[in-house]
C-alpha positions in Angstrom: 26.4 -50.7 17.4 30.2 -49.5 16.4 30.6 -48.6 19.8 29.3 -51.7 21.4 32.2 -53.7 18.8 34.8 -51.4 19.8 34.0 -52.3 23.1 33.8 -55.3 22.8 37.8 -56.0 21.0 39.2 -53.8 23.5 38.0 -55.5 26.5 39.1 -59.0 25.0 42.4 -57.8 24.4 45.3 -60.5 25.9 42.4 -63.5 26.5 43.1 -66.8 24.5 41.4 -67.1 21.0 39.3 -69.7 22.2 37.8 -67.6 25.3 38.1 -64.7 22.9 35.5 -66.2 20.5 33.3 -67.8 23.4 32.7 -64.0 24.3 32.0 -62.6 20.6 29.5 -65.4 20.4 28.2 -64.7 23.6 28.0 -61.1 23.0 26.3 -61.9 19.8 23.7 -63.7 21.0 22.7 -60.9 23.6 23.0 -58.0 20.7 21.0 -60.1 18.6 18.1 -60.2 21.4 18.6 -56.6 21.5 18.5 -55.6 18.0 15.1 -57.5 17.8 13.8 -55.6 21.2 14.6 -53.0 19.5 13.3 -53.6 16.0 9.8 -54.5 17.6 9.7 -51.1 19.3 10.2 -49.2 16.6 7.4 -51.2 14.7 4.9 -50.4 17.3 6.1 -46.5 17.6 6.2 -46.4 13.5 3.4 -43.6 13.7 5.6 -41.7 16.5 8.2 -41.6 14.8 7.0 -40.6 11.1 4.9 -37.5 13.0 8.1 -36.4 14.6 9.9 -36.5 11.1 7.2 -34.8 9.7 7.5 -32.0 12.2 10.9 -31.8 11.6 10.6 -31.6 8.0 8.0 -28.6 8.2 10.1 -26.6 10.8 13.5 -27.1 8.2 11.0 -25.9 5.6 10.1 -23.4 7.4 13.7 -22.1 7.5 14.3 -22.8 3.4 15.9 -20.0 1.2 15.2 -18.7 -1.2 11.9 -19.0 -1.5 9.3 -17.3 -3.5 6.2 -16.0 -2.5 2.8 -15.4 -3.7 0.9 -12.3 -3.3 -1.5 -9.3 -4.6 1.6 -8.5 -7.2 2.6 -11.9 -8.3 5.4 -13.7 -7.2 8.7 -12.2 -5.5 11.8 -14.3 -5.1 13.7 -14.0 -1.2 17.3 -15.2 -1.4 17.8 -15.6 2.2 15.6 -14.4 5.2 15.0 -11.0 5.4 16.9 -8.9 8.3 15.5 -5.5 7.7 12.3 -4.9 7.0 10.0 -1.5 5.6 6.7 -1.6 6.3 4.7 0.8 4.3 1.0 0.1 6.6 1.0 0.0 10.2 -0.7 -3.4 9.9 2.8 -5.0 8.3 5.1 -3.3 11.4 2.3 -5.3 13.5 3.1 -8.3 11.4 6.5 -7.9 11.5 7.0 -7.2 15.2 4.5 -10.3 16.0 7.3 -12.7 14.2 10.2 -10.8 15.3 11.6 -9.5 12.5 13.5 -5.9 12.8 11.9 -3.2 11.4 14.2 -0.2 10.0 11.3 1.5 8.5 7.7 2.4 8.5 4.8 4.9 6.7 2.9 7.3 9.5 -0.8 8.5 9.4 -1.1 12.2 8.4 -0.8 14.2 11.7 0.0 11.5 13.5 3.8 11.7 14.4 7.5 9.9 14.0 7.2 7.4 16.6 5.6 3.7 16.8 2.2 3.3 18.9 2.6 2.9 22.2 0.5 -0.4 22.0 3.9 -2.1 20.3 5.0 -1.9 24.2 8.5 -3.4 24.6 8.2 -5.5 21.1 8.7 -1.7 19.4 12.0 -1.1 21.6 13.4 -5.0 20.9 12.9 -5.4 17.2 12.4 -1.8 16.1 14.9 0.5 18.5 15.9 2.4 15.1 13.3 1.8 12.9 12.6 5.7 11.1 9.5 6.9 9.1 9.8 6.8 5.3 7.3 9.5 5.0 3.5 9.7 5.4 0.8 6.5 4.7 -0.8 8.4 1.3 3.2 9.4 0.0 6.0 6.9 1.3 9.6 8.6 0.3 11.6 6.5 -1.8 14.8 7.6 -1.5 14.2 7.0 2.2 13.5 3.8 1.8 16.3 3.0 -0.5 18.4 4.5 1.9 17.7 2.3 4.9 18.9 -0.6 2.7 16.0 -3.2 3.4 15.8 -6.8 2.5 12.1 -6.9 2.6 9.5 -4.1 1.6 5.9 -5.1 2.8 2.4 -3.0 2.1 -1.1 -3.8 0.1 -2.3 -3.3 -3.4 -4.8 -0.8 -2.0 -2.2 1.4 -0.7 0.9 1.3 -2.9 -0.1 0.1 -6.4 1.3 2.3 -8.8 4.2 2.1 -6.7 5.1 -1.4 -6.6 7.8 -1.9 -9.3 9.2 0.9 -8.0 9.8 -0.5 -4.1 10.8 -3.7 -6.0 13.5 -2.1 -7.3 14.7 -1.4 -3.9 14.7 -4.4 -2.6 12.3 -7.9 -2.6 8.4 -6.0 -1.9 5.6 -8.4 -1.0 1.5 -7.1 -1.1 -1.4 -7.9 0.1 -4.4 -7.4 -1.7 -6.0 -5.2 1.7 -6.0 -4.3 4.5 -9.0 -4.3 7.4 -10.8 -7.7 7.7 -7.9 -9.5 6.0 -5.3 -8.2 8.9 -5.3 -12.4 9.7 -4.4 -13.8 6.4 -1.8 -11.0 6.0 0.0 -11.8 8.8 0.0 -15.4 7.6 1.6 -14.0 4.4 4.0 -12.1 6.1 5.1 -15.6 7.8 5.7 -16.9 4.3 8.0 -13.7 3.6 10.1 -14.1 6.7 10.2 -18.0 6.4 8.4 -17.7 9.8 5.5 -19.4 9.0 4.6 -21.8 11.9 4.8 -18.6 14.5 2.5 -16.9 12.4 -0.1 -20.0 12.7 0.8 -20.0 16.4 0.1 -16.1 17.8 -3.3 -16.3 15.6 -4.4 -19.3 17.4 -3.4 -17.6 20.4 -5.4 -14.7 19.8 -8.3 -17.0 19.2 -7.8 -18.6 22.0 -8.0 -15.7 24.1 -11.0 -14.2 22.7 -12.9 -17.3 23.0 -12.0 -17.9 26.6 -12.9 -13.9 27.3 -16.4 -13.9 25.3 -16.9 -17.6 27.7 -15.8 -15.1 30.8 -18.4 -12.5 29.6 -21.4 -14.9 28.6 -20.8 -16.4 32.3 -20.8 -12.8 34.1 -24.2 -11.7 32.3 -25.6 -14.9 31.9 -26.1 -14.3 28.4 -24.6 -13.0 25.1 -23.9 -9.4 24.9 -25.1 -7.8 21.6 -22.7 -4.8 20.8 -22.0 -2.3 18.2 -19.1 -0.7 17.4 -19.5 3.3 15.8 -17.0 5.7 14.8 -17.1 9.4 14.3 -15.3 10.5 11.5 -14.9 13.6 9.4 -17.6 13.0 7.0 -20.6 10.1 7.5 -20.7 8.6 11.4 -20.0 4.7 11.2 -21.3 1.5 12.4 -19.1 -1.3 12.0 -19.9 -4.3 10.1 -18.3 -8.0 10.6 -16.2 -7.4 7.5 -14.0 -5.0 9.0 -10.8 -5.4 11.4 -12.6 -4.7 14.7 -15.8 -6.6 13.2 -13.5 -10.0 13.3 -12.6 -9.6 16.7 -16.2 -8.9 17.9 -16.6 -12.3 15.8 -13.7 -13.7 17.5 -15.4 -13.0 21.0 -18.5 -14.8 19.8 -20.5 -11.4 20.3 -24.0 -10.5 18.7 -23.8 -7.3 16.6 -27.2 -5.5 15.5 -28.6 -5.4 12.4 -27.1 -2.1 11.4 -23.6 -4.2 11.9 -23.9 -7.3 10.5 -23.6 -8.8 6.7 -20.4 -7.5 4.1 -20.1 -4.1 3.0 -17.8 -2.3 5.7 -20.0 -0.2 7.6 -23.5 1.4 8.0 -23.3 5.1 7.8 -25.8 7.0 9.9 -27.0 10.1 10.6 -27.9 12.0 14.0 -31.7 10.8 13.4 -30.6 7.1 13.2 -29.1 7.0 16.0 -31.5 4.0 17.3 -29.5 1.8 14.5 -26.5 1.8 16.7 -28.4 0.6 19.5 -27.5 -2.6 21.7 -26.6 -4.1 24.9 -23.4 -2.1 24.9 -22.3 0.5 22.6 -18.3 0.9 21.9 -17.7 4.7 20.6 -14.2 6.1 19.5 -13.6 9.5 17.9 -10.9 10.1 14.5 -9.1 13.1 16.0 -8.6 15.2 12.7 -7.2 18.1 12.2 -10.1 20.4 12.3 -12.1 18.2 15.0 -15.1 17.5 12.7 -15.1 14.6 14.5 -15.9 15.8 18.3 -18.2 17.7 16.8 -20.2 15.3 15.2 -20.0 13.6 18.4 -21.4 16.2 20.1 -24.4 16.8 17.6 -25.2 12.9 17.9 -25.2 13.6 21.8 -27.3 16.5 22.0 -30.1 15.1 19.7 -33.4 13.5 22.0 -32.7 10.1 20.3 -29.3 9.6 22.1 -31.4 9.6 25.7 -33.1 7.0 24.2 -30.1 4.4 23.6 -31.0 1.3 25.8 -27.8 0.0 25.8 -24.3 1.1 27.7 -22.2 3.7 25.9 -18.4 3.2 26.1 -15.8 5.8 24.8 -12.9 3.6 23.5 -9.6 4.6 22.1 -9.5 5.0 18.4 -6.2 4.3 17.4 -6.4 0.4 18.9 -9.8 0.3 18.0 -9.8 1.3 14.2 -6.3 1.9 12.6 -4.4 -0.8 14.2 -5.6 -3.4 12.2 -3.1 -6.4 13.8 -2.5 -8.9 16.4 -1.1 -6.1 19.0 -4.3 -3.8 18.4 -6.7 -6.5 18.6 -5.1 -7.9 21.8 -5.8 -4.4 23.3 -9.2 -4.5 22.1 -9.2 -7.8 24.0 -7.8 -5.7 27.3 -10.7 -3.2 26.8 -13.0 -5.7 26.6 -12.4 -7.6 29.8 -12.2 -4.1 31.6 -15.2 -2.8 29.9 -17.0 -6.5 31.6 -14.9 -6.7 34.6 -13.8 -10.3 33.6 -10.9 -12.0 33.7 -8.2 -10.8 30.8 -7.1 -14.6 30.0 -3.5 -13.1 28.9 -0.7 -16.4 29.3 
């Protein structure tokens, strides 16, 4: 409108008053008819235009510091966004790599090495090219942490209790209550940490997504749905899967059947080398823990030297353990994802 007036005086400059005023009247009229136009538009897009404000509003809220943050521990205030994170569970580095945050820090498994997974890929080398370990999953160092100077410390109740007002010390810590079957809702909650909320909500509908259109591409190429167990050899009790678990809410996610032995809460069925019938179904996903002493392969071995293995109906698949079982995030469950369309030939349904 201001520009239209200031158009409208400079292009009458030098005319008489009389022609002067014809045009401003003229002019009116036609901005009058416009402004209405206009006005009735807007009426009938009032719904448009209130969703877009809307979607506005929850992206700047998105962005809003400080903020404080509910969690396992209680409530943590965050000045501004965080810029370098510690992440004492490998399941927070998966967080915080999926919303591209930089990682500076980061627990490792006993036995297992300084370095990342390999199943980061290039997201490790982008938003973690220094990140260094603080020490070891079961004893995080924390003058090491301290000395990496984060703005963010993430990790669960079940791992780092006792430690918590320690780490909060250091810097801002937010906790989950778990790990495992909650990897979804921690992610979610590492969002809310990193004012990064919306992309959290949008790579877990994207893993859904996936899954769904994968378990479709493998119900198609058998012509029915697959019934599958998952089983682990460990050092100590060999274990069958249950829904509750990480690698339990993928299977979920692909819309698979699990046998009995695998479905219902409580973690996992523990079976021995005369049970081995409990593991039984259509296909049969197997990864090994490689400790230390290799109780593990040999456990395996026991299970397949007994007559009852010969008996399994289903496939057998050796898997690998580290994607399969400790990942317990978006990357790992996306490589489950690539194991399973390779395992059924199918159509990987990566974007």
């Amino acid at each position: 409108m201001s520009l239209t007036l200031l158009e409208l005086v400079e292009s009458n400059k030098g005319i008489t008053m009389q022609s002067h005023w014809s045009t401003v009247l003229r002019r009116g009229a036609i901005l009058t008819a416009t402004a209405a136009l206009l006005f009735a538009t807007s009426a009938c897009g009032d719904s448009d235009d209130a969703t877009s404000a809307s979607e506005s509003s929850s992206k700047a809220s998105e962005a809003t510091f400080p903020r404080t943050v509910d969690h396992a521990m209680g409530r943590t205030e965050i000045l501004a966004r965080p810029k370098r994170v510690v992440a004492l569970d490998m399941t927070f580095v998966d967080a915080a790599l999926a919303l591209r945050a930089e990682v500076v820090g980061f627990t490792t498994p006993a036995g297992s090495g300084d370095k990342l997974p390999s199943y980061f890929g290039d997201d490790a080398r982008t938003y973690a090219p220094d990140a260094r370990p603080v020490g070891t999953l079961s004893e995080p160092g924390l003058e090491k942490i301290a000395a990496l100077k984060p703005d963010l410390i993430l990790s669960a109740k079940v791992r780092h209790e006792k430690l918590y007002k320690q780490l909060s010390a250091i810097a801002p810590t937010v906790f989950s209550e778990n790990t495992g079957a909650g990897w979804q809702g921690n992610l979610e909650l590492v969002g809310r940490s990193l004012g990064r909320e919306d992309t959290a909500r949008e790579r877990l509908a994207a893993f859904t997504t996936r899954a769904r259109a994968i378990g479709d591409n493998v119900r198609r190429a058998r012509g029915k749905n697959p019934e599958v167990s998952v089983v682990r050899f460990v050092d100590g009790p060999t274990r069958v899967y249950k829904e509750d678990t990480y690698i339990g809410v993928v299977v979920n996610a692909l819309g698979f059947a699990m046998p009995a032995a695998a479905t219902g809460t409580g973690f996992n069925t523990e079976i021995s080398d005369e049970e081995i019938k409990k593991m039984d179904a259509d296909d049969i996903f197997i990864s090994t823990y490689a400790d230390k002493d290799g109780l593990s392969k040999q456990t395996r071995e026991k299970f397949a030297a007994n007559p009852l293995w010969k008996q399994l109906k289903g496939a057998v698949h050796e898997v690998n353990d580290t994607t399969w079982m400790s990942a317990v995030g978006l990357y790992g469950a996306d490589s489950v994802l690539d194991d399973i369309a390779r395992v059924y030939r199918v159509r990987d349904a990566r974007q």
